[in-house]
N, C-alpha and C positions, 0 to 999 in steps of 0.2 A: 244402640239401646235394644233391649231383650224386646220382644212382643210377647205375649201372651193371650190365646184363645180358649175361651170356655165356650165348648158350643151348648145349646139348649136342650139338648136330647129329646125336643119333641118332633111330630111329624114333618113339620115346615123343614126340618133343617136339612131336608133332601130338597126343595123345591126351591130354597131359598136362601142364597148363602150370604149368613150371618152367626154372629157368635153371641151369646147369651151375654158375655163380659168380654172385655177387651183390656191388657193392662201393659202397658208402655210407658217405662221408668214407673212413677212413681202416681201416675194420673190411671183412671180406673174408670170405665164409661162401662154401662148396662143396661140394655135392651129393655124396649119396653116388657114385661113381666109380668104375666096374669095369672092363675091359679091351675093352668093346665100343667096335669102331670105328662110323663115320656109317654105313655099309651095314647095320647092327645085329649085325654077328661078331664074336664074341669071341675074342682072341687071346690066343695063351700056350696054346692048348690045354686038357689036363687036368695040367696043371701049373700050381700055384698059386704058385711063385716066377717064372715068367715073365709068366701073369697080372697079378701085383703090379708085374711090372716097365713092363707098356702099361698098366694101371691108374696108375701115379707117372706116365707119361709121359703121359696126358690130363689128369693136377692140373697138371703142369708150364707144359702147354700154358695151362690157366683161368689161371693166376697170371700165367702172364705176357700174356694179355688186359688183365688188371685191375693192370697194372703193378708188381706181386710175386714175392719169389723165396721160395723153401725156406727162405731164411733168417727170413723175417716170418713162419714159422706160428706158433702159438702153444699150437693143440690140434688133434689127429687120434682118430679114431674107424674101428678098424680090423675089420671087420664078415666074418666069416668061416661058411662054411658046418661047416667043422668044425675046434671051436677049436685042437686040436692041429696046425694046418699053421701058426701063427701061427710055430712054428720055422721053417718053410720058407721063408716070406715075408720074416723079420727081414732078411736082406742088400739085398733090392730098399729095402727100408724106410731101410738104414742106408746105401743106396749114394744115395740121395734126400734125405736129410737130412743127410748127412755128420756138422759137428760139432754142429749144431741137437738142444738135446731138447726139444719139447713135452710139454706132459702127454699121459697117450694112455692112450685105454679100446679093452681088445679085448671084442668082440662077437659071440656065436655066434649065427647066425642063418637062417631060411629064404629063400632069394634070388631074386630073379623069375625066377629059370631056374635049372636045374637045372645046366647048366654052368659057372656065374657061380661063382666058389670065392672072389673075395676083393673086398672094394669097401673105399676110402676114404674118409672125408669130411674135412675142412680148415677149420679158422678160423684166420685171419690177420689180423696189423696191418700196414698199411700204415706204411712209417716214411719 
């Protein structure tokens, strides 16, 4: 079976070997995902609903690397610095997923930067 790596093109991905997406046969896994661009900046500011909104647009981008849309996810893991903004974030969530529901675990968590307010991670079938 083919493997396929999408790495992150951010700064980590010299220090820290991992791929942004991963896709073997037909199963599609991706990395937790935050709103930093390849320069390592975080966009959306301190706004966690625009964050989420360049954080879906870096999954958008891995999916369709690995030949995938929103519609093939299957499960998301939505990883929040403080779980109460998970309000704030649901439109970017629900403007990315449209009529798609996965299962989905929210996660309150401490994040490799103090700016970083919301990350993603994604499993998909490729169909």
């Amino acid at each position: 079976m083919d493997r396929i790596e999408i790495p992150s093109n951010t700064p980590w991905d010299a220090s820290l070997p991992y791929s942004r997406a991963v896709r073997i046969g037909s199963y599609v896994a991706l990395s937790q995902t935050s709103s930093v661009d390849s320069d390592g900046s975080i966009q959306g500011g301190n706004d966690p609903l625009e964050q989420a909104r360049h954080a879906l647009g870096n999954i958008r981008a891995a999916l369709k690397a690995v030949h995938v849309d929103a519609e093939n996810i299957i499960r998301t893991r939505i990883y929040l610095s403080d779980l109460d903004d998970w309000k704030l974030i649901a439109p970017a969530y629900v403007e990315f997923l449209g009529s798609v529901r996965p299962a989905v675990s929210l996660i309150q968590c401490k994040m490799v930067s103090a700016e970083i307010l919301v990350e993603f991670e994604v499993d998909a079938i490729a169909m």
